[in-house]
C-alpha positions as CSV (number, residue, x, y, z in Angstrom):
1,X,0.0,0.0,0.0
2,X,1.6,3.8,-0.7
3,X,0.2,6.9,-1.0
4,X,0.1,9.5,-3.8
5,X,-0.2,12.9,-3.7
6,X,-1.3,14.6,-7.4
7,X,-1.8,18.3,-8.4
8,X,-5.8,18.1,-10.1
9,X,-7.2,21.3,-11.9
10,X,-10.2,22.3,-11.1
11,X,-12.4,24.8,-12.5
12,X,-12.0,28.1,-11.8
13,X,-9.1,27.8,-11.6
14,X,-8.2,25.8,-8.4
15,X,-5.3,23.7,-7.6
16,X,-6.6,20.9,-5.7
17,X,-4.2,18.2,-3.7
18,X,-5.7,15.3,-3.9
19,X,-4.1,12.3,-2.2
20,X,-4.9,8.9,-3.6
21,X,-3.9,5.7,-2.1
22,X,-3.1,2.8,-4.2
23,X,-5.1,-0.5,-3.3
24,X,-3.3,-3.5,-1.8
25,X,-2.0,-6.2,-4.4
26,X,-4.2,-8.6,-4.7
27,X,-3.3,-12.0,-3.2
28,X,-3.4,-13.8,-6.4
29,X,-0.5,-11.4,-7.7
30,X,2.3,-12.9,-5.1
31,X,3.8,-15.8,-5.9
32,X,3.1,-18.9,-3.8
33,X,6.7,-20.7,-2.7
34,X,6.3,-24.1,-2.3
35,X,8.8,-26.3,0.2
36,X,9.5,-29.7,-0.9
37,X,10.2,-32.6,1.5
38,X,7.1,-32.8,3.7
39,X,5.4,-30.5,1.9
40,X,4.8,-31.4,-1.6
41,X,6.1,-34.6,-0.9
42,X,5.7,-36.7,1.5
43,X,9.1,-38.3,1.9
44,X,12.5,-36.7,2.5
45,X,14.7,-36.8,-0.8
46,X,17.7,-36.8,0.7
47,X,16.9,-39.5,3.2
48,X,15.6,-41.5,0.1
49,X,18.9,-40.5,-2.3
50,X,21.2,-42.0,0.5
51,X,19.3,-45.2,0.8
52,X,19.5,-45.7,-3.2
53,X,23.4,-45.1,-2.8
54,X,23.7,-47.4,0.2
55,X,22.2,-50.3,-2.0
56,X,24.3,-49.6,-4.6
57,X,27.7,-49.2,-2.9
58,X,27.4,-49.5,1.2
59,X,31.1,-48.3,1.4
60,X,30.3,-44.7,0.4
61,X,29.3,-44.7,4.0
62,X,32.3,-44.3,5.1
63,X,33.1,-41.0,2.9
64,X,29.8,-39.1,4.4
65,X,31.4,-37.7,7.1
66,X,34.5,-36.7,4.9
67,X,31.7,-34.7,2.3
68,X,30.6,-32.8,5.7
69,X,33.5,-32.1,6.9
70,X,34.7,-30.3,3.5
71,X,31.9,-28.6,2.4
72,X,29.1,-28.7,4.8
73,X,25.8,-30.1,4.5
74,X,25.0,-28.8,1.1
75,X,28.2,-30.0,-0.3
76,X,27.5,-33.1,1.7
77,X,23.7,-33.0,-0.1
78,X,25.2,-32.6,-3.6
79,X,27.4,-35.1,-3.3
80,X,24.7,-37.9,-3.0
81,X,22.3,-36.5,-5.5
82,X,25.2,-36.8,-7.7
83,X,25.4,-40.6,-6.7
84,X,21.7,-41.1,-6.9
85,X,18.8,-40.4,-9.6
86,X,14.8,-40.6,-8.1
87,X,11.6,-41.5,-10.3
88,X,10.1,-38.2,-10.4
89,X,6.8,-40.0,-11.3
90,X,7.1,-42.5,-8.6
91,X,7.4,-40.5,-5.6
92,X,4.3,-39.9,-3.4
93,X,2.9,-36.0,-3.3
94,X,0.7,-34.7,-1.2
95,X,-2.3,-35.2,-3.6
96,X,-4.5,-32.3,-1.5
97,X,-1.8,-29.7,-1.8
98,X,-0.6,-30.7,-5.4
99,X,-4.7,-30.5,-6.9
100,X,-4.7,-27.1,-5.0
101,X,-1.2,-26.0,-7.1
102,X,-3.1,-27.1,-10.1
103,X,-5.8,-24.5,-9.4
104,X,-3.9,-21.8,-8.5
105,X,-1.7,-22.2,-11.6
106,X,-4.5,-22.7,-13.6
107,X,-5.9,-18.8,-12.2
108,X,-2.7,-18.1,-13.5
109,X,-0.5,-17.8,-10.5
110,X,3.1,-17.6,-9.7
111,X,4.5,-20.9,-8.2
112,X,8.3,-21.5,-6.9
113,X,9.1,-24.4,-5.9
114,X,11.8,-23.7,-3.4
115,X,14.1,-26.7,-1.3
116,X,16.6,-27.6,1.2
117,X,17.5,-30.2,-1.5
118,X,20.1,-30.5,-3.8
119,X,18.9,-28.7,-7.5
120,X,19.9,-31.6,-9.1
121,X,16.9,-33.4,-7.0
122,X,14.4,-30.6,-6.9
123,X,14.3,-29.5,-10.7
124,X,13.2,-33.4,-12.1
125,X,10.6,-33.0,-9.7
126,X,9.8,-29.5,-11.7
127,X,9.8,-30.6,-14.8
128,X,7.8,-33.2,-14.4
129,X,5.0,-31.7,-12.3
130,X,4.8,-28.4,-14.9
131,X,3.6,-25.9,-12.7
132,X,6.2,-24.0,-11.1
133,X,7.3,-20.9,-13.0
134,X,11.2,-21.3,-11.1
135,X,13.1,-23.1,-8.8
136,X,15.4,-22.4,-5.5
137,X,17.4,-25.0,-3.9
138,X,20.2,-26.0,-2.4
139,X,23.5,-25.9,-4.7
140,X,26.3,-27.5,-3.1
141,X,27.2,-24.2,-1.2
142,X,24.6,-23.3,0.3
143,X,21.9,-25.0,2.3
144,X,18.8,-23.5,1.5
145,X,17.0,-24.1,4.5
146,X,15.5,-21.8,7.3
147,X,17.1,-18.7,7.7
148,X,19.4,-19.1,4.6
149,X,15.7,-19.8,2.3
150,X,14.2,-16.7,4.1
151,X,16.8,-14.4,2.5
152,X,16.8,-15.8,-0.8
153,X,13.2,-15.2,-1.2
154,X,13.1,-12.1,0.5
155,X,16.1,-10.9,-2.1
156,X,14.0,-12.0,-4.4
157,X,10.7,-11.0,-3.9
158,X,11.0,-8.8,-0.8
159,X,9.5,-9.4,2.6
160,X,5.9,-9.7,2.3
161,X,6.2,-10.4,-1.5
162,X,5.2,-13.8,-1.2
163,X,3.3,-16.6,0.2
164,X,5.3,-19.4,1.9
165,X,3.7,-23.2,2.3
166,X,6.0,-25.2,4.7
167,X,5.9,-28.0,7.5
168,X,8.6,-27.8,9.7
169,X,10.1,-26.0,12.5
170,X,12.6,-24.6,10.1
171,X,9.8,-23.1,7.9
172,X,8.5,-20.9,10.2
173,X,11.4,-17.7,10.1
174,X,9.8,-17.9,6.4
175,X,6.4,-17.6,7.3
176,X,7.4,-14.8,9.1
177,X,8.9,-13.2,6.4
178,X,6.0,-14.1,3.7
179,X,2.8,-12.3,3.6
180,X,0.5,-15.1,4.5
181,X,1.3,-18.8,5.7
182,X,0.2,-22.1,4.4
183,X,0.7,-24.5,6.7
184,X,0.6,-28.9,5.1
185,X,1.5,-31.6,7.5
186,X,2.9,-29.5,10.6
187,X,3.7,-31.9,13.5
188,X,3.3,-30.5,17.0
189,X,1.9,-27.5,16.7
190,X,4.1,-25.6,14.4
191,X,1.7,-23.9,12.4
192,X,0.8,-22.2,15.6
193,X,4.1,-20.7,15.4
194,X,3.9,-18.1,12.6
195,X,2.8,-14.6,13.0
196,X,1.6,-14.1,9.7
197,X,-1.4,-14.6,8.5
198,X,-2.2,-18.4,7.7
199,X,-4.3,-18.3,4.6
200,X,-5.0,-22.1,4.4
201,X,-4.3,-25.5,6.3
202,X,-3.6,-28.7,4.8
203,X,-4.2,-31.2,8.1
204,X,-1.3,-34.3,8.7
205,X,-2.9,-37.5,8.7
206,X,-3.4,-39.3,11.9
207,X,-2.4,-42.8,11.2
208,X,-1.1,-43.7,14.9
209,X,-0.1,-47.6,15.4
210,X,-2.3,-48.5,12.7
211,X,0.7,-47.7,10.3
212,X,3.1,-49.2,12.6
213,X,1.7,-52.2,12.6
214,X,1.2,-52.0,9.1
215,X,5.0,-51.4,8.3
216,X,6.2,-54.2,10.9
217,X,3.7,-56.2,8.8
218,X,2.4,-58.1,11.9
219,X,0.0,-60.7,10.1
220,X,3.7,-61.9,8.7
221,X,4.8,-63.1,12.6
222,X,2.3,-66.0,11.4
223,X,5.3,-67.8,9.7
224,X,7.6,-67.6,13.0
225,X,4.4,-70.0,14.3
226,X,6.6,-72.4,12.6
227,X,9.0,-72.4,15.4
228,X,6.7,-74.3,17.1
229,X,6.1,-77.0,14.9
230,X,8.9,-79.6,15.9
231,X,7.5,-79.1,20.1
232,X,4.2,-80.1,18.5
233,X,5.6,-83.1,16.5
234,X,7.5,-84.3,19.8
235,X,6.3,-86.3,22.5
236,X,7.2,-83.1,25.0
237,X,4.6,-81.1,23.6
238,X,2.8,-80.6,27.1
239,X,6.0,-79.6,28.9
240,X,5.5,-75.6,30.2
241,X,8.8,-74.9,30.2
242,X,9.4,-76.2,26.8
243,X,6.2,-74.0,25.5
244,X,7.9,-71.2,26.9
245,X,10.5,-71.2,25.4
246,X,9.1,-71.6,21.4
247,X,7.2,-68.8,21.9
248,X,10.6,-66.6,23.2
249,X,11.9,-67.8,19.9
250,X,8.6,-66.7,18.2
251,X,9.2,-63.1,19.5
252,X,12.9,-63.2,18.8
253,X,11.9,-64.3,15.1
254,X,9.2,-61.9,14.8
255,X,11.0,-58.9,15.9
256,X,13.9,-59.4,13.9
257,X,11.7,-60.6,11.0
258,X,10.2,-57.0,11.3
259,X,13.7,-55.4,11.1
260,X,14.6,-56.9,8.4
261,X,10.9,-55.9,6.4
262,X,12.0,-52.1,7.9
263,X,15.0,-52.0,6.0
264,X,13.8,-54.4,2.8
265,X,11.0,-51.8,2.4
266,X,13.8,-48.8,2.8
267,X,15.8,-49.9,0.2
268,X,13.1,-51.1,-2.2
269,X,11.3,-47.5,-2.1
270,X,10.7,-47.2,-6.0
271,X,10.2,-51.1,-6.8
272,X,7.8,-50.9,-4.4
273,X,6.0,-47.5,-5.6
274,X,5.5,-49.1,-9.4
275,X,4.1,-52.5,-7.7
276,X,0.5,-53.0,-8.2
277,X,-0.1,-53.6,-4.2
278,X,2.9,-52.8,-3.0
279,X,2.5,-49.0,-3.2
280,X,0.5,-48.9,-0.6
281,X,2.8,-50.2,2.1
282,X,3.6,-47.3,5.1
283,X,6.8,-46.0,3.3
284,X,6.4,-46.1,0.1
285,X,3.2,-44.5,0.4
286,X,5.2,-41.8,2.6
287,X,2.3,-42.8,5.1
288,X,5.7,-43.4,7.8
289,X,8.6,-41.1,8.0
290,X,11.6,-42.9,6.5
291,X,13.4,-41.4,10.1
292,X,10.9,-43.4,11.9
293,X,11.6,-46.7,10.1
294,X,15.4,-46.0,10.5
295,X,14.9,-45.7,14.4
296,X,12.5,-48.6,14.7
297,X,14.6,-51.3,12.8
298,X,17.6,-51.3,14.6
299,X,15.3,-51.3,18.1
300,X,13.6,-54.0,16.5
301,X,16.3,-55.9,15.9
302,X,18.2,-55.5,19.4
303,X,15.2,-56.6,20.8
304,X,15.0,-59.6,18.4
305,X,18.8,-60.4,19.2
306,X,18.2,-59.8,23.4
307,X,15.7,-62.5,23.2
308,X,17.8,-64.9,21.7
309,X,20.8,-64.5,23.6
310,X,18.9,-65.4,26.7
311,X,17.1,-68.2,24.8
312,X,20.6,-70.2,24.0
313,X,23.6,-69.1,21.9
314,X,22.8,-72.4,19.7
315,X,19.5,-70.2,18.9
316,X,21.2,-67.1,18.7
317,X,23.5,-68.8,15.7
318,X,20.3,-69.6,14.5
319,X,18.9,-65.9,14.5
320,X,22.0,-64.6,12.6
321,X,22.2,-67.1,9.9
322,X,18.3,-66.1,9.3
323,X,19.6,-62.7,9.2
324,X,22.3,-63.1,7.3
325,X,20.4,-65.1,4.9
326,X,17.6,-62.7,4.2
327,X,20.3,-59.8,4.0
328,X,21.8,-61.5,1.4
329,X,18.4,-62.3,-0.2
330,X,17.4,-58.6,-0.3
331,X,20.5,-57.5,-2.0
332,X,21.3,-60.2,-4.4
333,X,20.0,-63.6,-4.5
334,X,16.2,-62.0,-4.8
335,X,17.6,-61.7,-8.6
336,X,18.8,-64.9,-9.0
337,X,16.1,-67.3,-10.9
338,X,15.2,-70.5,-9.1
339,X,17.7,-69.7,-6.3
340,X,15.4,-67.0,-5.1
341,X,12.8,-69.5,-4.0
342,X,15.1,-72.1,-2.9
343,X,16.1,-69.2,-0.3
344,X,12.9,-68.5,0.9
345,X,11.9,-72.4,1.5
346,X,15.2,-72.7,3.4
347,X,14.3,-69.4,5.8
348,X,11.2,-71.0,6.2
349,X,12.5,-74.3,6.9
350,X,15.5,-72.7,8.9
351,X,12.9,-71.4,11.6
352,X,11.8,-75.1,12.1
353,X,15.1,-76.2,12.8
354,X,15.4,-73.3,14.9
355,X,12.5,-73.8,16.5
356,X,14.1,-77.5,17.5
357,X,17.1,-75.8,18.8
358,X,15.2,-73.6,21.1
359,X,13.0,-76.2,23.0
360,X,16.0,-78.5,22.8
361,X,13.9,-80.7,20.8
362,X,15.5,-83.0,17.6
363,X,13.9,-82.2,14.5
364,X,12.5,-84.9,12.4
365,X,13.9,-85.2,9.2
366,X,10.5,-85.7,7.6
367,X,9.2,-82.7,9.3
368,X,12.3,-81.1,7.6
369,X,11.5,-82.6,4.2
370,X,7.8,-82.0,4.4
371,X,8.5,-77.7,5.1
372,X,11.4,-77.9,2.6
373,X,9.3,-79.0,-0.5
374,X,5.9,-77.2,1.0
375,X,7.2,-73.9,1.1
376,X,8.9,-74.3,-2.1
377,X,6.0,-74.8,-3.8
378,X,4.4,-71.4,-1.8
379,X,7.5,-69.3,-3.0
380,X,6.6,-70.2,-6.7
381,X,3.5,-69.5,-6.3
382,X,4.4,-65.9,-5.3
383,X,6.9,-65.6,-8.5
384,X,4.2,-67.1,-10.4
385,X,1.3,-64.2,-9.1
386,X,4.0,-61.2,-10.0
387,X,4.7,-62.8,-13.5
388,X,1.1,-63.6,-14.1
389,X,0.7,-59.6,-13.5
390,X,3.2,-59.0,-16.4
391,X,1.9,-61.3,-19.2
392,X,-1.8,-59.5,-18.4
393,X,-0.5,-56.3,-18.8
394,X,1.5,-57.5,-22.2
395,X,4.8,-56.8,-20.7
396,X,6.3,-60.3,-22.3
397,X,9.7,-58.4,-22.2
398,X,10.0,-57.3,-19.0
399,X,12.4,-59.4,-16.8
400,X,11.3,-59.0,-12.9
401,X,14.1,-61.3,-10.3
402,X,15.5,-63.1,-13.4
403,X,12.4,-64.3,-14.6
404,X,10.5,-63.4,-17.8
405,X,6.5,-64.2,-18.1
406,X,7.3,-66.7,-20.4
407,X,8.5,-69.0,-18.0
408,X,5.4,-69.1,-16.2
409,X,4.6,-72.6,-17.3
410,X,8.1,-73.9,-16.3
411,X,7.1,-71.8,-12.8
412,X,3.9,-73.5,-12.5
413,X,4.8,-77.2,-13.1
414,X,8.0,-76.9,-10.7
415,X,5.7,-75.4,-7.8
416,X,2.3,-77.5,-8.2
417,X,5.1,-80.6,-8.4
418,X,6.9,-79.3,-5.2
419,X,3.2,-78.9,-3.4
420,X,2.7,-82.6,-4.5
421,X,6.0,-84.2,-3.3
422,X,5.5,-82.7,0.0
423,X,2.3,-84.7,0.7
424,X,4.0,-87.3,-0.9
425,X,6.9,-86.9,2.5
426,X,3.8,-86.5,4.7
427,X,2.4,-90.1,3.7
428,X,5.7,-91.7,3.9
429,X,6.1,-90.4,7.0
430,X,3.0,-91.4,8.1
431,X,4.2,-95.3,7.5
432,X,7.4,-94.5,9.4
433,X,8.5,-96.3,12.6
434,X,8.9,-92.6,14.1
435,X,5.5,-92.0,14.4
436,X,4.3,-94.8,16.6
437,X,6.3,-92.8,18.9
438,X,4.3,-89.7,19.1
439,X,0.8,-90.8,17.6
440,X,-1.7,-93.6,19.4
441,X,-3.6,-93.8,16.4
442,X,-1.1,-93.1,13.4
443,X,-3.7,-94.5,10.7
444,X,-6.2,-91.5,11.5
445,X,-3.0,-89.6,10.2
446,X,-4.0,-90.5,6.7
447,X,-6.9,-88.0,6.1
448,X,-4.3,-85.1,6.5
449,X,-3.0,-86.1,2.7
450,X,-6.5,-85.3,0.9
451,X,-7.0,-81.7,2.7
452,X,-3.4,-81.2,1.9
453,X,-3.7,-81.9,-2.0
454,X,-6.9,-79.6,-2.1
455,X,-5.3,-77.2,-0.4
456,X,-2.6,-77.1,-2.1
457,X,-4.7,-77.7,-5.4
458,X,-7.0,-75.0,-5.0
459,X,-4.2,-72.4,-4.2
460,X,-2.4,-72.8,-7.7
461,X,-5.9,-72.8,-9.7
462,X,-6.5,-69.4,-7.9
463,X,-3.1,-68.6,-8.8
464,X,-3.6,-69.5,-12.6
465,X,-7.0,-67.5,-12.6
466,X,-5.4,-64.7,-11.5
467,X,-6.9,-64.6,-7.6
468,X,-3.7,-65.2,-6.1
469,X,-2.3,-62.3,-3.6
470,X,1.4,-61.7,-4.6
471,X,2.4,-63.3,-0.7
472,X,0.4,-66.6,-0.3
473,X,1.1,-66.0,3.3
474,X,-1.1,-63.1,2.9
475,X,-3.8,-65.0,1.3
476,X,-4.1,-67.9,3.5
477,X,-4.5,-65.6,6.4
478,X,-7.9,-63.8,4.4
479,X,-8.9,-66.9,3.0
480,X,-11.4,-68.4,5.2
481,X,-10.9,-72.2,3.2
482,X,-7.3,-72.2,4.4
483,X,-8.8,-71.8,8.3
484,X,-11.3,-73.9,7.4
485,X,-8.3,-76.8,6.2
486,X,-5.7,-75.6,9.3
487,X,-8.5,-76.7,11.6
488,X,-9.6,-79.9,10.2
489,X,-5.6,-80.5,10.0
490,X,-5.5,-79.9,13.7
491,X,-8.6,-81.7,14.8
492,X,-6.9,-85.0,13.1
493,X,-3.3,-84.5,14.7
494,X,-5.2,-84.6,17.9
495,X,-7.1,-87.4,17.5
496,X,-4.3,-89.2,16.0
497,X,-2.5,-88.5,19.2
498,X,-5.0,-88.6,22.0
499,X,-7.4,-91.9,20.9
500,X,-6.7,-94.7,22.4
501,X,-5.3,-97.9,20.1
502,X,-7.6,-100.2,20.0
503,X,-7.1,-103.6,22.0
């Protein structure tokens, strides 16, 4: 607003001072300066570009402190967007603010989109989303962030010559600069914190421990129930102290089993945002702060490890083959055709055996053959749901873990005849000397082979039909036929056991 003073003739003669005041700018006219990381997006980039260049080469760990020792954080910042390249496309935006950019730009608006990350991050992001007229971030000498952000935009535009949407505690010397405040996904009050004006409030979600659970993926600790398999199998099955201690090995296993998910879902960010279901787990979604997963693995797995250390160290050189195991699987052997599945039957096999070491309980070889070909055919059946996905979508090309769709046939023969043999171990078992040992009535034993080769049936003729969930785990634990087959299994182990022979 200024005042003007003008000379105006008037008649007769008159000089008349006239002062005229010019009307405020209207808000439309500013520009509107956008922040980036949890703000427009709802991730942290350059949490997200370290993980990508940790995959690829875990020994540039070592040089991070050296980059922020030379050049400070944005030097630090531009080294790793130099080592790293995100999916523009794949990363998750706040979809309430980014339709409310489209309007504004569409009235014809000014939009900056201005960041604390590296420029070589923040202008794919740009070009990609088409609306902002410029770009300010951080250049490798200077860390755009808080005060340092404040007097780029007020040399820029001037103070009051802008809108400012933020999110964080560092955003708010910029709403005090800017004309008027938007505030998106503030934590702890923040927003309350700036003394401009706040034009317009874009609420954080309130997921709580529903998320938390979601990213530990708690309906997986059904697999460590396998740990208590062999106690089952054994004539010791009634002994409390042995009971205890499977289900100290089921927590051990499940804890660390959600570590390692943590960091599998860290580093498989933009696999996991072009996946048909798996977009919608916590991070990827941006539903969970990547900072929140990298605090909660590590607890998760100390936890995991504390628990096994007082179970036995036999069982605690269990835990760390398991984890060494699926570490290896998540960065390589995932890739490796037909020795991907072979991996995931042994780490389910390896928490039978390590359910046997816990209780102090030796595990039966059949029991070990039975889960080695069982799960076999389960992990094929979760190659053969993902492929299935490609050849529907007429992606014959595409290779996903070393396989191509075309070798869906081959996939399907090798699991459905690994789902066979398995009952096949079952029956033979069945006739062994061993289980007179356990079982009063071993012949009552024989009805567990039918509900096992309809089970096992019925899940690859979902699979071929395309009704298959990606994680057959996943499915068994919605599919009311699969409780309705785990009871009937149950019902004829116990009588099996507990009826008396006949005399």
């Amino acid at each position: 607003m200024r005042a003007v003073l003008r000379l105006v003739s008037a008649p007769g003669s008159v000089v008349a001072i006239v002062m005229a005041v010019d009307a405020p700018q209207p808000a439309a006219r500013l520009p509107l300066c956008v922040d980036l990381d949890g703000t427009l997006l709802k991730t942290d980039t350059l949490l997200e570009s370290l993980l990508v260049v940790v995959k690829r080469s875990p020994a540039v760990t070592l040089l991070l402190p050296l980059w922020l020792f030379r050049g400070g954080k944005a030097h630090l910042k531009r080294q790793i967007a130099l080592r790293a390249s995100l999916d523009s496309a794949a990363l998750p935006y706040h979809e309430e603010l980014l339709e409310f950019l489209r309007c504004e730009h569409a009235a014809g608006r000014t939009l900056v989109l201005v960041s604390a990350a590296d420029e070589t991050i923040v202008q794919p992001i740009a070009r990609h989303l088409g609306l902002f007229t410029d770009v300010l971030a951080s250049d490798g000498k200077v860390n755009l962030k808080g005060a340092q952000k404040m007097a780029a935009l007020r040399a820029r535009y001037g103070s009051r010559g802008y809108d400012y949407a933020g999110n964080a505690a560092s955003d708010v010397v910029v709403w005090n600069d800017a004309r008027a405040a938007i505030v998106v996904n503030a934590r702890n009050g923040v927003g309350r914190r700036a003394t401009t004006p706040v034009t317009r409030t874009f609420e954080r979600p309130k997921h709580g421990l529903r998320v938390v659970v979601r990213a530990l993926r708690i309906q997986q600790w059904a697999k460590n129930l396998l740990v208590f398999f062999p106690l089952l199998m054994s004539p010791q099955a009634a002994e409390p102290r042995r009971l205890v201690r499977a289900a100290l090995a089921f927590v051990a296993f499940s804890l660390t089993a959600s570590a390692v998910y943590l960091v599998n879902d860290l580093l498989d960010l933009e696999a996991d945002r072009r996946h048909a279901t798996k977009r919608r787990r916590p991070l990827a979604a941006g539903d969970m702060s990547l900072l929140t997963a990298l605090v909660l693995a590590p607890v998760c797995l100390a936890a995991g490890v504390a628990v096994a250390v007082a179970l036995s160290p036999a069982f605690f050189a269990m835990l760390v083959i398991y984890i060494a195991l699926t570490t290896a699987y998540s960065f390589r052997l995932k890739h490796v055709a037909l020795l991907d599945v072979v991996i995931l039957a042994l780490l389910y096999t390896g928490r039978v055996i390590a359910g046997s070491v816990a209780t102090v309980t030796w595990p039966s070889p059949w029991l070990l053959a039975f889960s080695l070909f069982f799960f076999l055919s389960l992990a094929f059946v979760k190659r053969f749901s993902e492929l299935q996905v490609l050849r529907q979508n007429q992606r014959e090309s595409t290779k996903v873990r070393g396989y191509y769709p075309s070798d869906l046939e081959q996939i399907a023969s090798e699991g459905a005849a690994s789902g066979y043999i398995a009952v096949l171990v079952a029956a033979l078992y069945i006739n062994s000397q061993a289980v007179v040992a356990v079982y009063s009535q071993p012949i009552i034993l024989w009805m567990i082979c039918p509900v096992l080769l309809y089970w096992i049936s019925r899940v690859w003729l979902l699979a071929h039909r395309g009704e298959m969930h990606d994680d057959p785990v996943v499915f068994a634990l919605r599919d009311h036929v699969s409780y309705v087959v785990a009871a009937l299994v149950g019902v004829i182990l116990l009588l099996a056991r507990f009826v008396p022979p006949i005399r």
